[in-house]
C-alpha positions as CSV (number, residue, x, y, z in Angstrom):
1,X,0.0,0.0,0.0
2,X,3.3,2.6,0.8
3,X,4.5,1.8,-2.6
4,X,1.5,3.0,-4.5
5,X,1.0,5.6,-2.5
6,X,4.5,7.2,-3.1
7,X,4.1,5.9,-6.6
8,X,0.9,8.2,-7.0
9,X,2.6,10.9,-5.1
10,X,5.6,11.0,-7.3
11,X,3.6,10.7,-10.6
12,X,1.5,14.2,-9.2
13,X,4.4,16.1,-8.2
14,X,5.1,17.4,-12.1
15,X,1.2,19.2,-11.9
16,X,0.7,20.0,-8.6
17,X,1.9,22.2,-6.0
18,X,4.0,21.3,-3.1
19,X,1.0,22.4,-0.4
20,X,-1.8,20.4,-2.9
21,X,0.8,17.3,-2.9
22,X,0.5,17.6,0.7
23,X,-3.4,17.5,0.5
24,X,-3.6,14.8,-2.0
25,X,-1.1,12.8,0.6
26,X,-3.4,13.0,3.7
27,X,-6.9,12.3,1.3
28,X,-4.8,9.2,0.3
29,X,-3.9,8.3,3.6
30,X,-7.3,9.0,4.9
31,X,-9.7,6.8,2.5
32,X,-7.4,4.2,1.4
33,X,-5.1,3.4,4.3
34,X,-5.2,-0.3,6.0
35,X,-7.5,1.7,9.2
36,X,-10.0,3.0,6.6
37,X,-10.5,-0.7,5.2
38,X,-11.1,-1.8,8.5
39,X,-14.0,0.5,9.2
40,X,-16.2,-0.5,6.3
41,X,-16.2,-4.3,8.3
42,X,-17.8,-2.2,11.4
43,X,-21.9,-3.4,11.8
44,X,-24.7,-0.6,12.4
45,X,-24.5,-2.0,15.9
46,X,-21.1,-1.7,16.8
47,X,-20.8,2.0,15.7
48,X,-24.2,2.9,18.5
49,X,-21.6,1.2,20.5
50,X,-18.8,3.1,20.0
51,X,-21.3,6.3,19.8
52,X,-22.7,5.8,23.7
53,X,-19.5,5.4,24.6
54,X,-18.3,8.5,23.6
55,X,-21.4,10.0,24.9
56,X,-20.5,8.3,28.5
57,X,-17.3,10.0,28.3
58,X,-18.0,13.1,26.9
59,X,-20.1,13.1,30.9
60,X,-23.8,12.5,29.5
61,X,-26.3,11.4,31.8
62,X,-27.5,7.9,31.9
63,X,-31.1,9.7,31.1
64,X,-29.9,10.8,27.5
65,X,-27.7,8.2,26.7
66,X,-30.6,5.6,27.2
67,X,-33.0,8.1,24.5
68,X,-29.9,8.4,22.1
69,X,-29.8,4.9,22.5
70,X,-33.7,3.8,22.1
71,X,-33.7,6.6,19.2
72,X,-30.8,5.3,17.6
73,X,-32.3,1.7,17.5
74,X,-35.2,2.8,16.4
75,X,-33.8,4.0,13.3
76,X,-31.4,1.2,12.4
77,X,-34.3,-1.7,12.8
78,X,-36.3,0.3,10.3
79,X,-33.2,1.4,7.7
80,X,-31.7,-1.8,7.0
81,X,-28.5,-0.5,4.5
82,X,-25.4,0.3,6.1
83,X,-24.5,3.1,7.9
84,X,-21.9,4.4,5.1
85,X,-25.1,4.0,2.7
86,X,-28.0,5.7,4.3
87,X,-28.7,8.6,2.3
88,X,-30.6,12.4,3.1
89,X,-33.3,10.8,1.2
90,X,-33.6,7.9,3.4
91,X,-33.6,10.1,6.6
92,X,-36.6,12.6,5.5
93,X,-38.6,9.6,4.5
94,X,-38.3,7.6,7.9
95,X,-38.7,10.8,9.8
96,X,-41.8,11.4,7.5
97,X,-43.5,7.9,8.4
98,X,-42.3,8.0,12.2
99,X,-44.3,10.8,12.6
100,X,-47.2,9.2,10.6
101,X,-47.1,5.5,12.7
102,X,-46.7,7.3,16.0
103,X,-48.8,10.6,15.1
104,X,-46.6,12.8,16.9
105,X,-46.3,16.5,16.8
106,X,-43.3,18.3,15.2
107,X,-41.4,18.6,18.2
108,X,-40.8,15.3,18.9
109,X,-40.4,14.8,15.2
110,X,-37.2,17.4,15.8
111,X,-35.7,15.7,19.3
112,X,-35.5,12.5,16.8
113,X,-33.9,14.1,14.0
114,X,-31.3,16.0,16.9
115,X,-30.6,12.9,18.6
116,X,-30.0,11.5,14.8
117,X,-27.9,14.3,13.7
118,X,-25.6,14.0,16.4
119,X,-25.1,10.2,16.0
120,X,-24.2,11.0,12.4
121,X,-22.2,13.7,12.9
122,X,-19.9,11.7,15.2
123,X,-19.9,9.3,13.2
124,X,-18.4,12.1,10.4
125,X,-16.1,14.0,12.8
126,X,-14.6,10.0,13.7
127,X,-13.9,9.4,9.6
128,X,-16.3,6.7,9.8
129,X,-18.8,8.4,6.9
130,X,-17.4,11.3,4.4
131,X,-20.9,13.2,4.9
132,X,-23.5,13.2,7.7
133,X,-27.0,12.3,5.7
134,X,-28.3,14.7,8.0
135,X,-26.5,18.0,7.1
136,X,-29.5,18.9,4.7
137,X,-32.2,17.8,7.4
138,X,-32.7,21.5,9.2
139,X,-34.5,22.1,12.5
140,X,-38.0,21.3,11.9
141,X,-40.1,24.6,12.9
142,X,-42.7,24.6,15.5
143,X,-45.1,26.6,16.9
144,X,-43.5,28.1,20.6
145,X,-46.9,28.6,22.7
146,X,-46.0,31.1,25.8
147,X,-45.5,28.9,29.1
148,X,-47.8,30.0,31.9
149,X,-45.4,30.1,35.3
150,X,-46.9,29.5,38.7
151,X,-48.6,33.3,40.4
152,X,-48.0,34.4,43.7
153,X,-51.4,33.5,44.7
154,X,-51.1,29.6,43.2
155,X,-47.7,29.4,45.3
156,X,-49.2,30.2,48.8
157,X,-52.5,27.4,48.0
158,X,-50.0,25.1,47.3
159,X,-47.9,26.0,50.8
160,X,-51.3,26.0,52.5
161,X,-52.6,22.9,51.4
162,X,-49.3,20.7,52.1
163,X,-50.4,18.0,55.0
164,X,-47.0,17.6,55.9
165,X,-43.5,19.2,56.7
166,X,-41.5,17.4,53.7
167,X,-44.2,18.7,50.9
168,X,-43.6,22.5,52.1
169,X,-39.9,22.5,52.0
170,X,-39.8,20.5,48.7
171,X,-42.2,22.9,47.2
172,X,-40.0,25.7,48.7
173,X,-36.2,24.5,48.0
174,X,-37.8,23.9,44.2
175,X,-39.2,27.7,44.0
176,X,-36.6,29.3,45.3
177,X,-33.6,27.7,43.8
178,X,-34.9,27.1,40.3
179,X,-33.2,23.3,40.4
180,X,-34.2,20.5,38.4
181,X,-36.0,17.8,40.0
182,X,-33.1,15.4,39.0
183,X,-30.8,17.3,41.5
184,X,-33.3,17.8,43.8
185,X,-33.8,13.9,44.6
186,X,-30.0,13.7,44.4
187,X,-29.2,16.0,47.3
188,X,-28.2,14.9,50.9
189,X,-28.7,16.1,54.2
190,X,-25.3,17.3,54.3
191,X,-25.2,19.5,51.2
192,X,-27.3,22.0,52.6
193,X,-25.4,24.7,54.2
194,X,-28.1,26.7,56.4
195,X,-25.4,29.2,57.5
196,X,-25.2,30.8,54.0
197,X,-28.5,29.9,52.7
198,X,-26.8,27.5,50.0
199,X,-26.3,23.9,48.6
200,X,-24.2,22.4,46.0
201,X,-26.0,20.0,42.9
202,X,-24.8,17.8,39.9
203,X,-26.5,19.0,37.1
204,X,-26.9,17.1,33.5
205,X,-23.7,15.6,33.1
206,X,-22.5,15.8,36.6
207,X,-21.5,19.9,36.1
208,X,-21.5,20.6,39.7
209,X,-22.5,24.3,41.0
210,X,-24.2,26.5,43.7
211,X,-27.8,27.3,44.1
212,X,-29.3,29.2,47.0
213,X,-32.6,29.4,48.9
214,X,-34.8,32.0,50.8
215,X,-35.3,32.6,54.3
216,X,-38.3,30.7,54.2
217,X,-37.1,28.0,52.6
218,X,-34.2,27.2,55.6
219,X,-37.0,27.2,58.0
220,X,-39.1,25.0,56.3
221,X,-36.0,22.7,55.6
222,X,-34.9,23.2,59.2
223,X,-38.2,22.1,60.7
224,X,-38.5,19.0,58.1
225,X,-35.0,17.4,59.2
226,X,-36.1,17.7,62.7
227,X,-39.2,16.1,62.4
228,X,-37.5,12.9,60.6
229,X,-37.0,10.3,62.9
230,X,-34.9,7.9,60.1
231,X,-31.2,8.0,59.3
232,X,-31.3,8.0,55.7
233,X,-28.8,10.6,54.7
234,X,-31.3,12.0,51.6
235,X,-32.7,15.4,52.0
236,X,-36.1,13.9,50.9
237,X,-37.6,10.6,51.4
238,X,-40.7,8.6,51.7
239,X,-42.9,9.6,54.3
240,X,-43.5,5.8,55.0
241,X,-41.0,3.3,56.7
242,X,-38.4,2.3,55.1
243,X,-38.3,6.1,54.2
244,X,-36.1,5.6,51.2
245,X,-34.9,8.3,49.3
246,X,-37.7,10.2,47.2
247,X,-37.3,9.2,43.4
248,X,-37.7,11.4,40.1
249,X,-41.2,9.8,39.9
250,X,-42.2,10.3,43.3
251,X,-41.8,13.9,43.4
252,X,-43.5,14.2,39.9
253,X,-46.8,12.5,41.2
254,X,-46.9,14.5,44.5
255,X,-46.3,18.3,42.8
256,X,-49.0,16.9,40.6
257,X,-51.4,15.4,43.0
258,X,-51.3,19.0,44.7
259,X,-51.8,20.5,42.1
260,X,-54.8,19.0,40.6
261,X,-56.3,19.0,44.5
262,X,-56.5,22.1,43.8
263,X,-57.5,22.6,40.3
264,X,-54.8,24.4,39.3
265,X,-53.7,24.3,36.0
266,X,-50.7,22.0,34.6
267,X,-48.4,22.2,38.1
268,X,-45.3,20.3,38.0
269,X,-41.8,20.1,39.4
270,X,-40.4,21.9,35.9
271,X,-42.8,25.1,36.3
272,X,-41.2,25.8,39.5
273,X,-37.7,26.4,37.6
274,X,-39.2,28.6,34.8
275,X,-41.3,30.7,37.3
276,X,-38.0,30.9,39.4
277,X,-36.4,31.7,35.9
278,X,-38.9,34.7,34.7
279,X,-39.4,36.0,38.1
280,X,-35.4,36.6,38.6
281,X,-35.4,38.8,35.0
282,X,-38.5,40.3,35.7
283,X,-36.8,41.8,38.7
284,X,-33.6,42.8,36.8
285,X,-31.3,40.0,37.4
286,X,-28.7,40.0,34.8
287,X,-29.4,36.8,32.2
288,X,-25.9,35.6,32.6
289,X,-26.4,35.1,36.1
290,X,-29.8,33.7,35.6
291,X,-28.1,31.0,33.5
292,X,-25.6,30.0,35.9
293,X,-27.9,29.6,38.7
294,X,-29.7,26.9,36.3
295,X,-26.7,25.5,34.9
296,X,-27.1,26.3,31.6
297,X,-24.2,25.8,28.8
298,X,-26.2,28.1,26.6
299,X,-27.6,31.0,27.2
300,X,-30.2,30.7,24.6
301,X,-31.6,27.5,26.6
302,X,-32.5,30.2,29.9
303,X,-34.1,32.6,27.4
304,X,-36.6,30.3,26.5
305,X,-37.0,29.4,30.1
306,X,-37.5,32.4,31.0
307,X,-41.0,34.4,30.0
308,X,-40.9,38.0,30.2
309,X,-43.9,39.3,32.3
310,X,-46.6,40.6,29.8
311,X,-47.6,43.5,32.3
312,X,-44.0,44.4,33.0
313,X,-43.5,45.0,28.6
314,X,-46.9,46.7,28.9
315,X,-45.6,49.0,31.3
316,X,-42.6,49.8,29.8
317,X,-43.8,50.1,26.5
318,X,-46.1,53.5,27.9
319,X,-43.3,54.5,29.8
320,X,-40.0,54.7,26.9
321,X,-42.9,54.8,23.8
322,X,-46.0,55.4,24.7
């Protein structure tokens, strides 16, 4: 394989340049070397492999890897060719018929073609494909309704209608510190620091970073940790023996179950961060901080958590326009 390659090289060097030699020598190198060969043997299979792995390392969460993985699958038991030969064409037609067998709305259709995108583009950025199929696939355009947050009034129903001490400082910790309900089942006893009003949490990807709570919030946490008579070291657990620690699910259901007790509309762990979210830039909090509070890598991501108030525009619409 050296031979004809400095054969080739040699034979080029009366027409081209010294820098487009150069070029033509790593092309060469790159499609027709011995390693190249090898990874036209790699199965469909094998390269999802390799791609969660990467994923893993690159500090994913077991969350996203299992839908990149479930997604992924998806896609391979319905396109049988091989990965090197699944074309654009291919990819808008089995996006067209998933969302015509499962009757799905566009955004869904979109988190399947992002999760598809980025296996392919892996895939491209590793020299396992020339081209990503999905280059020519672009963000599929949906309609953004505004997100109602929770009111002042909604908050303080929800307080009063808690028949225990755990319910009130969840509902507090998760108002007042914006945090994802992933973190908050993930905190201990011992990350709250009541001295400075603060706790540390592992965000997507383990990113760790500070969030802090209100006065009300310590003394609603205070008086829940005294009234616990187990030694589980989770800041919230069951409130029945063996009082294990309170899973993703378990939260979900209760925020819920209050909620609809209540007839409130759509209250759930999530609307606490983007009212948290709105409320802090309604009030003037600069967006960068806003973002790093919620741990976001992008600060686009906290400007579509966050919902200017309507009234607050309004007003100062009449007062720099009107």
């Amino acid at each position: 394989m050296e031979e004809k390659f400095v054969e080739i090289i040699n034979e080029m060097a009366e027409v081209l340049s010294t820098a487009q030699l150069k070029k033509l020598q790593e092309v060469l190198l790159k499609y027709l070397s011995d390693n190249s060969l090898e990874k036209k043997n790699i199965s469909n299979y094998e390269y999802l492999k390799m791609f969660l792995e990467a994923k893993q390392i690159e500090g994913c969460s077991e969350r996203t890897i299992k839908y990149y993985k479930v997604t992924i699958e998806h896609l391979l038991r319905s396109v049988k060719n091989p990965i090197r030969k699944i074309t654009t064409e291919m990819m808008r037609e089995y996006l067209v018929d998933y969302q015509k067998i499962n009757n799905c709305g566009k955004t869904t259709v979109d988190n399947i073609r992002r999760n598809i995108s980025s296996f392919f583009s892996w895939l491209e950025e590793e020299d396992y494909i020339l081209k990503s199929p999905m280059r020519r696939i672009h963000k599929i355009k949906t309609k953004k309704a505004v997100k109602n947050i929770i009111t002042d009034e909604e908050i303080e129903k929800l307080r009063d209608d808690c028949k225990n001490l755990r319910d009130i400082a969840m509902i507090d910790l998760l108002y007042s510190t914006g945090i994802r309900v992933g973190e908050l089942v993930k905190l201990n006893i011992e990350d709250i620091n009541f001295s400075e009003r603060e706790c540390i949490v592992f965000g997507k990807g383990d990113k760790e970073r500070k969030v802090y709570f209100d006065a009300k919030s310590k003394i609603h946490l205070k008086n829940y940790i005294e009234s616990r008579k187990d030694s589980n070291q989770a800041l919230f657990v069951t409130l029945n023996a063996p009082y294990e620690r309170l899973k993703i699910s378990g939260v979900e259901i209760r925020i819920r179950e209050l909620g609809r007790g209540l007839n409130l509309e759509k209250i759930h762990p999530h609307k606490f961060r983007r009212t948290m979210a709105t409320r802090a830039i309604d009030k003037g909090m600069p967006i960068e901080q806003v973002q790093k509070i919620l741990g976001h890598s992008q600060i686009d991501t906290t400007m579509q958590y966050a919902i200017v108030n309507q009234n607050n525009v309004k007003a100062s619409h009449r007062r720099y326009i009107a």
